[in-house]
Residue frames as qw, qx, qy, qz and C-alpha x, y, z in Angstrom:
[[0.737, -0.218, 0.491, 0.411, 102.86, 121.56, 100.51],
 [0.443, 0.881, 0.024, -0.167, 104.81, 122.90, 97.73],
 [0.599, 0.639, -0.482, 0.026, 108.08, 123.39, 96.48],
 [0.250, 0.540, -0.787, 0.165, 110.20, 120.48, 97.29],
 [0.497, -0.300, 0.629, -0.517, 108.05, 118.72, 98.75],
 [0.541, 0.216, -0.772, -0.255, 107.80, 114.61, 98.79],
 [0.679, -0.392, 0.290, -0.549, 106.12, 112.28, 100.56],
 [0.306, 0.191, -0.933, 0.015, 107.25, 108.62, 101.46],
 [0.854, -0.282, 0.193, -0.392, 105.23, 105.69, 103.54],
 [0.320, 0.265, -0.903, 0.106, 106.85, 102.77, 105.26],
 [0.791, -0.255, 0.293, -0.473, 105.99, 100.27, 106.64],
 [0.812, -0.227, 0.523, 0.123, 107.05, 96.04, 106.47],
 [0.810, 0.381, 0.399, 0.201, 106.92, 95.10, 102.82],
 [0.652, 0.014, 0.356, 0.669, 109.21, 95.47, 100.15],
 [0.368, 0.930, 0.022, -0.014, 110.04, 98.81, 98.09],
 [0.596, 0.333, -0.127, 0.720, 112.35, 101.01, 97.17],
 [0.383, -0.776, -0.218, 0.451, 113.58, 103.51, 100.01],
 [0.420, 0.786, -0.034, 0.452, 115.02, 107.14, 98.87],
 [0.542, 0.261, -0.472, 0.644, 117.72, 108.55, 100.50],
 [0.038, 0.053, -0.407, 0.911, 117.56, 109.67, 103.70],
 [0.471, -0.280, -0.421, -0.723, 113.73, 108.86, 103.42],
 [0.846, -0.415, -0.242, -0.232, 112.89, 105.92, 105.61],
 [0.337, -0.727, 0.496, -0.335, 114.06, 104.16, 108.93],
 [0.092, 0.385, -0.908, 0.135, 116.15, 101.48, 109.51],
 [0.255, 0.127, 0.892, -0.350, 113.96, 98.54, 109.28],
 [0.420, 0.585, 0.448, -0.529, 110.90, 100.20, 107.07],
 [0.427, 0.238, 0.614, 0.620, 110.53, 99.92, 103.27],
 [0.183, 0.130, -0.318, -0.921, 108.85, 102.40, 100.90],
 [0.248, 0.156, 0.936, 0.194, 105.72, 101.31, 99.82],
 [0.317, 0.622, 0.238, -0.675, 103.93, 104.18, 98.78],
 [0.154, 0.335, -0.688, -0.625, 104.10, 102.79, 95.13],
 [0.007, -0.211, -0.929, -0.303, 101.92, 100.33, 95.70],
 [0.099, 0.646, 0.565, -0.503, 98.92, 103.07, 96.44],
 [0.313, 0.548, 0.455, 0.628, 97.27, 105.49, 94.56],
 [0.308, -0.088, -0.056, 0.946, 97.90, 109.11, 94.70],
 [0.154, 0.662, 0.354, 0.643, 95.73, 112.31, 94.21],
 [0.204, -0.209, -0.271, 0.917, 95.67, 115.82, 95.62],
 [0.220, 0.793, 0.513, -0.245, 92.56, 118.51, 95.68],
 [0.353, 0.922, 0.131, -0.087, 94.39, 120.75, 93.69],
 [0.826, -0.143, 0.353, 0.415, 97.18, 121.44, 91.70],
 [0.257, 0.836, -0.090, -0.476, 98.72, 124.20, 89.53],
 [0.844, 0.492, -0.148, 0.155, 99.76, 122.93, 85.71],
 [0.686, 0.575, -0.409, 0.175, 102.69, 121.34, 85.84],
 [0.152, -0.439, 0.560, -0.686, 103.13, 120.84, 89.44],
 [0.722, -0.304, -0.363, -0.505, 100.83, 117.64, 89.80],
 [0.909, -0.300, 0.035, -0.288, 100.13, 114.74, 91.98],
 [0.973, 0.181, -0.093, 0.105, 103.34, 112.77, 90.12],
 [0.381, 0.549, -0.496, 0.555, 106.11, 115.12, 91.21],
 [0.595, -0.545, 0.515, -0.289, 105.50, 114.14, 95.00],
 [0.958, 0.159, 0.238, 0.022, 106.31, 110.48, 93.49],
 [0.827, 0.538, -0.152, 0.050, 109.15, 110.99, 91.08],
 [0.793, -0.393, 0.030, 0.464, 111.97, 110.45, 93.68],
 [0.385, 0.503, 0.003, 0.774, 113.62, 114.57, 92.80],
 [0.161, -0.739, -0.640, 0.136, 113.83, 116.95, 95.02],
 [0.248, -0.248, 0.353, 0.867, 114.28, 118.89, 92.73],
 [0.208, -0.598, -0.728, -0.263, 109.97, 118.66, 91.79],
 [0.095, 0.008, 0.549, -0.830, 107.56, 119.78, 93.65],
 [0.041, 0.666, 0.741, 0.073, 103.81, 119.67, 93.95],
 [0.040, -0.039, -0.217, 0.975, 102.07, 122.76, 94.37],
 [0.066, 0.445, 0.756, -0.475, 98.64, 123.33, 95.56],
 [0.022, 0.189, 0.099, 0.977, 96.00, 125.77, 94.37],
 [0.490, -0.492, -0.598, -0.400, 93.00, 127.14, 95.25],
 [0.513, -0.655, 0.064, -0.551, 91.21, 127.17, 98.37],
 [0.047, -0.275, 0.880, -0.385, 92.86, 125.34, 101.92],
 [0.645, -0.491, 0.555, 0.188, 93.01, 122.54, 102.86],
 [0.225, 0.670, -0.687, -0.167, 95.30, 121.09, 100.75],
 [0.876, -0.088, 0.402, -0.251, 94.94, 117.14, 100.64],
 [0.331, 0.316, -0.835, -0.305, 97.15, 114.47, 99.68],
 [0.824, -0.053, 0.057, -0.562, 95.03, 110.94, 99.30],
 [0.157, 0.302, -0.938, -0.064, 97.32, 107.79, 99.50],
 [0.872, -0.011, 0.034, -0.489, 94.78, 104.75, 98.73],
 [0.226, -0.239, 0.940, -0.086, 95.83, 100.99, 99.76],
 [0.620, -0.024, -0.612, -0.491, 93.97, 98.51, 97.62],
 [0.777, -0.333, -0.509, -0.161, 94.17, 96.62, 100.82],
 [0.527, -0.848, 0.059, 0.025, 95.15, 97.24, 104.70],
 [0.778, 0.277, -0.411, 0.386, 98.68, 97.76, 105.34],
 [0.737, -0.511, -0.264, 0.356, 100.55, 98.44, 108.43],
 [0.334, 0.712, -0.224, 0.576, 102.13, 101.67, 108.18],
 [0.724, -0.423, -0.477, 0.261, 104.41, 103.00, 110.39],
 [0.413, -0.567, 0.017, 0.712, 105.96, 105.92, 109.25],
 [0.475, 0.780, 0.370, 0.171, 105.39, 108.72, 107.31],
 [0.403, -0.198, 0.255, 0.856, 108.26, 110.98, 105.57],
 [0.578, 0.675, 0.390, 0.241, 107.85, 113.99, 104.25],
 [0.551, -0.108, 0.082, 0.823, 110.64, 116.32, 102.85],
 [0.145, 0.926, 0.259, 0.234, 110.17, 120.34, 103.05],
 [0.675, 0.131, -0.056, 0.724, 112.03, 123.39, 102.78],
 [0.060, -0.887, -0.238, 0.392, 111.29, 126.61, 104.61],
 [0.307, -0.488, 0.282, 0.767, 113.76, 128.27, 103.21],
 [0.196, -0.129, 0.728, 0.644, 112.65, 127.58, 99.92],
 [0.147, -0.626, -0.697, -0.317, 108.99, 127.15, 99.98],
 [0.016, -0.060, 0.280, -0.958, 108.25, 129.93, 102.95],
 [0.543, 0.051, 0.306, -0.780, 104.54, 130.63, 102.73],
 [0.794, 0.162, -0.347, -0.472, 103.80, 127.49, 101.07],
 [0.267, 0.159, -0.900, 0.306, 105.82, 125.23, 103.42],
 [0.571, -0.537, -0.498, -0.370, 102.94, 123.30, 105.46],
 [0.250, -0.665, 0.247, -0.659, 102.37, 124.35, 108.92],
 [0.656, -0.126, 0.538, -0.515, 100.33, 121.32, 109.90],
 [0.462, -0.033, -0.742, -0.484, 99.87, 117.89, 108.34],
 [0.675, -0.036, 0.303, -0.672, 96.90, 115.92, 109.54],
 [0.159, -0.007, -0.970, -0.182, 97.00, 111.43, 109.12],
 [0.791, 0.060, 0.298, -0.531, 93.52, 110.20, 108.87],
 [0.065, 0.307, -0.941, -0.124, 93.22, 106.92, 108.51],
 [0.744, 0.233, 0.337, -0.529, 89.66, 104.57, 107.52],
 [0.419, 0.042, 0.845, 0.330, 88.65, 101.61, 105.26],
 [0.361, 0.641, 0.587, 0.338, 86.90, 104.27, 103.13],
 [0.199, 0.404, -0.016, 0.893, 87.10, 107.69, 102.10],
 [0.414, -0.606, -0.428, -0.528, 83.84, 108.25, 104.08],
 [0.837, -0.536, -0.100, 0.042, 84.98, 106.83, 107.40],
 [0.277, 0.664, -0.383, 0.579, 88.53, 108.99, 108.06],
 [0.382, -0.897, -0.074, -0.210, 89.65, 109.69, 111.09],
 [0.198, 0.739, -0.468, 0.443, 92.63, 111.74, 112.16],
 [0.892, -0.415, -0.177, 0.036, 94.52, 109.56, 113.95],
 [0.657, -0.127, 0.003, 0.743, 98.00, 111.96, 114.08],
 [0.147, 0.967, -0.020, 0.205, 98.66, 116.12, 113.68],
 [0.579, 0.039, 0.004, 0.814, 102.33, 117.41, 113.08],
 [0.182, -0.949, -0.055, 0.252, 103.00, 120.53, 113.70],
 [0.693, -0.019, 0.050, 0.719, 106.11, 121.53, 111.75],
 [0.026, -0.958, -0.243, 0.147, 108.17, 124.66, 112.09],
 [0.298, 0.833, -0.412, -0.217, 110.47, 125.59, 109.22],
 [0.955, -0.118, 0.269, 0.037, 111.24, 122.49, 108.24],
 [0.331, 0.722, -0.502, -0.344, 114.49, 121.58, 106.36],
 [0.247, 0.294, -0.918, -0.100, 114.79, 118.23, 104.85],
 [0.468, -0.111, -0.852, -0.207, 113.34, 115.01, 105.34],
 [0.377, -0.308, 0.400, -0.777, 110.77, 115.23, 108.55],
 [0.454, -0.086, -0.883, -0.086, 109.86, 111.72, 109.63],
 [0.499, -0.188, 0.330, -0.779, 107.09, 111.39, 111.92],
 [0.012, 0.069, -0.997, -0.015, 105.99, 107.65, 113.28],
 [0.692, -0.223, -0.241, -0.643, 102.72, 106.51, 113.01],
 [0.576, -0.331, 0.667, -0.337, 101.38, 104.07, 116.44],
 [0.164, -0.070, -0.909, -0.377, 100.81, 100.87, 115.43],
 [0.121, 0.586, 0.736, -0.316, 97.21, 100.69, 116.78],
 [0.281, 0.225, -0.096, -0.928, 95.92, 102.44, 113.54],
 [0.551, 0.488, 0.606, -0.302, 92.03, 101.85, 112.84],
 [0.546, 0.709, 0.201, -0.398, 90.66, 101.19, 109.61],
 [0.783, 0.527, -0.222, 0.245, 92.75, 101.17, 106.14],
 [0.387, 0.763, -0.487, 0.172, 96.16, 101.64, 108.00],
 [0.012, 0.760, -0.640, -0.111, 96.28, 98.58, 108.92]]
């Protein structure tokens, strides 16, 4: 993930929704989690997938994979994950693949979704079942 890219999470409870972000029916709620990424080139952190621009961006560095961490202080129900890229713009840095793992601890993941995307443009929503084990839900 790189330029332009943003990530949302819905799911019941209240947020704020960006445009064109969530589905009818699903809130933001990726505010009440905590963020972090394995790597990150100055000025390009963790907070520009957060600062509702897309006009931001993260950017990665370093060795692959590439990991964003969204922590829930406590289970929630997700249902959908958003996340906005731009082939055009990003090319080789537009992800290929995302991977959802989902556990009630970092230790105890497990991939319970894999996108494929190819050249994405804009906002790329992708539900999550409800039957998710562990922290999501």
């Amino acid at each position: 993930m790189s330029n332009d890219a943003q990530v949302v999470v819905s799911a019941d409870d209240e947020g704020k929704v960006p445009t064109g972000a969530s589905s009818v029916g699903t809130s933001e709620i990726g505010k009440l989690a905590v963020w972090s990424v394995t790597s990150a080139k100055p000025g390009n952190g963790v907070d520009l997938l957060r600062d509702d621009s897309l006009e931001t961006y993260w950017q990665s560095d370093g060795a692959q994979p590439h990991l964003v961490n969204i922590q829930f202080q406590k289970k929630v129900r997700l249902h959908e994950l958003a996340v906005y890229a731009d082939y055009k713009l990003d090319e080789s840095y537009t992800p290929a693949k995302i991977s959802v793992r989902a556990g009630n601890s970092f230790h105890d993941l497990r991939e319970i979704k894999v996108v494929d995307l190819e050249e994405p443009k804009g906002w790329v929503r992708f539900p999550l079942t409800s039957h998710v084990g562990g922290g999501g839900e």
